[in-house]
SEFI-964840 format. One record per atom (N, C-alpha, C): residue number from 1; residue in three letters; atom name; x, y, z. Coordinates in steps of 0.001 Angstrom, whole numbers. Layout:
NUM / ALA / CA / X / Y / Z
...
END
This chain:
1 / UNK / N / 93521 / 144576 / 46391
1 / UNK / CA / 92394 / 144237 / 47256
1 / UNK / C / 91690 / 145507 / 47732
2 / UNK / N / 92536 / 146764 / 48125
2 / UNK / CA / 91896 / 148159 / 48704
2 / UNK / C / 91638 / 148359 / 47651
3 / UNK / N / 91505 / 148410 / 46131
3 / UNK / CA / 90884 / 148954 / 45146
3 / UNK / C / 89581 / 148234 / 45026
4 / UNK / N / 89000 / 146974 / 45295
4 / UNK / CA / 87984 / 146223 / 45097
4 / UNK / C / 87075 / 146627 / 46317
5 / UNK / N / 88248 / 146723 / 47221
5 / UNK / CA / 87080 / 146888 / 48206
5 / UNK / C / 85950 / 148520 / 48377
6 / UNK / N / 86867 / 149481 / 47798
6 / UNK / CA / 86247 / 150731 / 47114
6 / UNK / C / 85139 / 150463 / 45999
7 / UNK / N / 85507 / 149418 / 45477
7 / UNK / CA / 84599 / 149384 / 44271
7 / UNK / C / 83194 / 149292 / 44537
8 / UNK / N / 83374 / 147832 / 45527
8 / UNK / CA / 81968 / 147810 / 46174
8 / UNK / C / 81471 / 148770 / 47220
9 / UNK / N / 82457 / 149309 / 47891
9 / UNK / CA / 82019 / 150367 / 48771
9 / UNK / C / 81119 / 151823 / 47683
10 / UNK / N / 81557 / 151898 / 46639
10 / UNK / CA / 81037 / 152793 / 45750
10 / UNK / C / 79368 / 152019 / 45284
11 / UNK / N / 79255 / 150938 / 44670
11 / UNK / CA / 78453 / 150140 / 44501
11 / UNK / C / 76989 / 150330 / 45873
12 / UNK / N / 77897 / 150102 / 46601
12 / UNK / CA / 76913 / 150320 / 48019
12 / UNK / C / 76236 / 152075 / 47724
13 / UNK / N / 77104 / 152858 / 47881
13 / UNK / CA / 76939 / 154214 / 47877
13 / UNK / C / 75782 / 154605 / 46546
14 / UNK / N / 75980 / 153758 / 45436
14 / UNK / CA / 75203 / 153845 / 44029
14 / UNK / C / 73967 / 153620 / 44171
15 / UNK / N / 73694 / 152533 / 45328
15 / UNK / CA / 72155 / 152391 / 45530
15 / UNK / C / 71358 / 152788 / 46173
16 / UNK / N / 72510 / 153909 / 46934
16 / UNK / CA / 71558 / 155255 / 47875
16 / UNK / C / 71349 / 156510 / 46549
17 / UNK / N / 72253 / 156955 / 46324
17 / UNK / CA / 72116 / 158081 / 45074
17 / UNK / C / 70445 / 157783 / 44213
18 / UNK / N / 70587 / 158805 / 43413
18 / UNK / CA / 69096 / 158810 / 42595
18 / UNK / C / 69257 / 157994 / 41593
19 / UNK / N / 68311 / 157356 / 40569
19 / UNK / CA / 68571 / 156105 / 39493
19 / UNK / C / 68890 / 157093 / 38746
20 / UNK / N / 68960 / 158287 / 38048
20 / UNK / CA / 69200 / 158591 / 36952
20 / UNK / C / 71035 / 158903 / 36909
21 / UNK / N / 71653 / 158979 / 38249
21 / UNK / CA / 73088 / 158556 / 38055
21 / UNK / C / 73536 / 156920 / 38534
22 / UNK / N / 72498 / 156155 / 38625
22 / UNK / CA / 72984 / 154415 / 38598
22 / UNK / C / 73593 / 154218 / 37378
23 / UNK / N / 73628 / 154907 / 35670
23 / UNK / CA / 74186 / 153935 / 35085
23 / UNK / C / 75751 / 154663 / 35237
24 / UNK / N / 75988 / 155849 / 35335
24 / UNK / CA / 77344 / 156349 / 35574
24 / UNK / C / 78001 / 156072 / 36751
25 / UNK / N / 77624 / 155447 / 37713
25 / UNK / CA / 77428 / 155072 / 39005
25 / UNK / C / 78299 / 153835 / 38585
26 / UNK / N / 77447 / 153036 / 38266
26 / UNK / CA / 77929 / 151589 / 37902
26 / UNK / C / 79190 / 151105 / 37003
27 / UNK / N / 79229 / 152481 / 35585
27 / UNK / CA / 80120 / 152348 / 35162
27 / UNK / C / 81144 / 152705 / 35905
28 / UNK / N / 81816 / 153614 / 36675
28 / UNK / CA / 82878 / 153761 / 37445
28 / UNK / C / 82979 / 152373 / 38415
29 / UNK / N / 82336 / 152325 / 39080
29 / UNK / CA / 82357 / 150582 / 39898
29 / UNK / C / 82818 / 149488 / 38889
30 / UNK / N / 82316 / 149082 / 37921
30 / UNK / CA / 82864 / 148309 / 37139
30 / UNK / C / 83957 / 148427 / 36655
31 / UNK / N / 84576 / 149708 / 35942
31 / UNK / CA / 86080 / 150072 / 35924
31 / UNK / C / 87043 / 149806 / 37275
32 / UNK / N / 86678 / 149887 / 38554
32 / UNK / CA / 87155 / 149375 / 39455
32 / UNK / C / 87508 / 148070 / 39960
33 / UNK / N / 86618 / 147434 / 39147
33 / UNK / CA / 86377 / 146673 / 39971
33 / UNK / C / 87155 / 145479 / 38681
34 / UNK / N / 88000 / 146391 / 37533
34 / UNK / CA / 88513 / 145010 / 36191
34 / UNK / C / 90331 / 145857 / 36668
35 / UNK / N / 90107 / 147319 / 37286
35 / UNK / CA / 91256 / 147508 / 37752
35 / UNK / C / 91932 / 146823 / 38956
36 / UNK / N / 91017 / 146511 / 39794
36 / UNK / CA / 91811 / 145483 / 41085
36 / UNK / C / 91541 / 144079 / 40748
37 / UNK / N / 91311 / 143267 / 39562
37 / UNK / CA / 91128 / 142274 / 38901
37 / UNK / C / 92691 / 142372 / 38259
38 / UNK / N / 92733 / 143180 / 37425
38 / UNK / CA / 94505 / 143373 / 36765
38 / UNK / C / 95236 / 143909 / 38122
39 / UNK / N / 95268 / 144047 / 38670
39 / UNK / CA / 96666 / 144261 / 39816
39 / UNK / C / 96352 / 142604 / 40711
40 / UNK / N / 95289 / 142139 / 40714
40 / UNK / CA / 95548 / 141014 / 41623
40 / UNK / C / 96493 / 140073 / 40280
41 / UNK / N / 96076 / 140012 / 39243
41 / UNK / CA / 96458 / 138993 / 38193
41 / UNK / C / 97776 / 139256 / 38099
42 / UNK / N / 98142 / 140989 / 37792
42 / UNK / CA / 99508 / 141357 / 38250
42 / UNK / C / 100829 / 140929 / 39300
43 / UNK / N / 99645 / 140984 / 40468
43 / UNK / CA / 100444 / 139841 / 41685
43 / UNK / C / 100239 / 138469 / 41833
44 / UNK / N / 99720 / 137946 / 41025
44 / UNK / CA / 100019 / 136312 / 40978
44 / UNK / C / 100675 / 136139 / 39915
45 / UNK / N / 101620 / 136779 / 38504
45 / UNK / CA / 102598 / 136345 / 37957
45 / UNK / C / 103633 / 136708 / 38582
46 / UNK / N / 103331 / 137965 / 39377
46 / UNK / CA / 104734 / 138523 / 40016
46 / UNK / C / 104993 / 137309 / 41132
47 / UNK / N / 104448 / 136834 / 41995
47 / UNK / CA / 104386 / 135425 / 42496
47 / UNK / C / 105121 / 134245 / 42084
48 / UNK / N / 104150 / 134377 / 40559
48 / UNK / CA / 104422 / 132698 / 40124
48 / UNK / C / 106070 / 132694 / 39534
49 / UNK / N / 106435 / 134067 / 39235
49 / UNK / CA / 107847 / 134194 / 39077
49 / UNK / C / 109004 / 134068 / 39770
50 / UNK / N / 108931 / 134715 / 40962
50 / UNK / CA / 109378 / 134131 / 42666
50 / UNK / C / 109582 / 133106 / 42814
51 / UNK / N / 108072 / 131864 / 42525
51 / UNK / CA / 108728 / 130516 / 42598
51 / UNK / C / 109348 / 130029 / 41853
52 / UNK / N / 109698 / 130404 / 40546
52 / UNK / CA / 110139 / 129456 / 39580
52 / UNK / C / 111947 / 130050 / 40055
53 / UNK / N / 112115 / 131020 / 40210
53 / UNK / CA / 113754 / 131394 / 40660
53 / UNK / C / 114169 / 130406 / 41742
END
């Protein structure tokens, strides 16, 4: 969740900066933002495993 929430906090920060670093801008935000996507997905098998024990 603190990784997503950086993501957009960066996102925010991208649309103050100048456009000619928005697309490198964006690409780092988007890498962030599929990395706290795989750690949440990470913690809902680690979860769904818990219940099945």
């Amino acid at each position: 969740m603190k990784t997503q929430r950086n993501a957009y906090y960066a996102l925010f920060l991208c649309k103050i900066i100048s456009v000619e670093k928005h697309y490198f801008c964006y690409k780092i935000t988007n890498r962030m933002l599929q990395i706290s996507h795989l750690e949440n997905g990470v913690r809902a098998a680690q979860a769904g495993e818990k219940m099945r024990e």
